[in-house]
C-alpha positions as CSV (number, residue, x, y, z in Angstrom):
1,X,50.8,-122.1,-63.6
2,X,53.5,-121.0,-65.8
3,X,54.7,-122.5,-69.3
4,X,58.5,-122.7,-68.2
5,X,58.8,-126.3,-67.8
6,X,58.1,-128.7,-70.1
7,X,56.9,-131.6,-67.9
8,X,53.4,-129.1,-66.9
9,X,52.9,-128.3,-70.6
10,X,50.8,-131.1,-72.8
11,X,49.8,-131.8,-76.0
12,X,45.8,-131.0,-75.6
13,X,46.2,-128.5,-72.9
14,X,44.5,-125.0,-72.8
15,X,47.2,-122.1,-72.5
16,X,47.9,-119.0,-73.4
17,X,51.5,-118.2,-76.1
18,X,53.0,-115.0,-76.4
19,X,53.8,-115.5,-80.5
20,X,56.8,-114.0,-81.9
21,X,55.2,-110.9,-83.3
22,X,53.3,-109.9,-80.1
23,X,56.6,-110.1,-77.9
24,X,57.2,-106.5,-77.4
25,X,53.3,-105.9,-76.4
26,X,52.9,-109.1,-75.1
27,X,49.4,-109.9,-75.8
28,X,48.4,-113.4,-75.0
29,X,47.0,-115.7,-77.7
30,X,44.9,-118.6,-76.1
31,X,44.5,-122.3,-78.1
32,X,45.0,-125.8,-77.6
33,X,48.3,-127.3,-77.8
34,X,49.0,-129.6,-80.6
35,X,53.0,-130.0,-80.2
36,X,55.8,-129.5,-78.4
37,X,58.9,-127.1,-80.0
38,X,61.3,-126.7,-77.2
39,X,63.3,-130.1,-76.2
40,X,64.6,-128.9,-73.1
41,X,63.3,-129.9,-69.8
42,X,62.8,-125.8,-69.3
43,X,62.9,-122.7,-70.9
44,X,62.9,-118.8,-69.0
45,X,61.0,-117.7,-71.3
46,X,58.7,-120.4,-71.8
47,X,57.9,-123.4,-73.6
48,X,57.5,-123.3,-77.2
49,X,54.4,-125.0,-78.7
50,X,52.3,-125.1,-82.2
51,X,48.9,-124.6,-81.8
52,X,46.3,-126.8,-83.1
53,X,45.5,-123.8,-85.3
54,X,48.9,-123.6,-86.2
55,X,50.0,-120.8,-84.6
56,X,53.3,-120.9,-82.6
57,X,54.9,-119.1,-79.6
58,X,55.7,-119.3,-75.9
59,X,53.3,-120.2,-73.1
60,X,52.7,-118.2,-70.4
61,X,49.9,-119.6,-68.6
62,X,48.6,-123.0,-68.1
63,X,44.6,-123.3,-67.5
């Protein structure tokens, strides 16, 4: 599943974010969500989320 609408993604999901400085490679990051950064109901490019490691960035897949 993808991470373009907000109502798939949750806090305590497993996904994996494209952060901000891996956007031209796009190499996947994979963690736990801890909170939800874009209000909107969706996003083309994907939800953003903070990590519960702190990192943040777009998801791209939903496990």
């Amino acid at each position: 599943m993808d991470g373009t609408k907000r109502k798939d993604v949750a806090p305590g999901a497993e996904v994996d974010i494209v952060l901000k400085k891996d956007q031209r490679s796009g190499a996947l990051t994979r963690g736990v969500v801890k909170d939800l950064l874009t209000n909107s109901p969706s996003h083309p490019h994907g939800i953003k989320v903070r990590l519960e490691d702190g990192q943040v960035g777009r998801v791209k897949h939903i496990h």
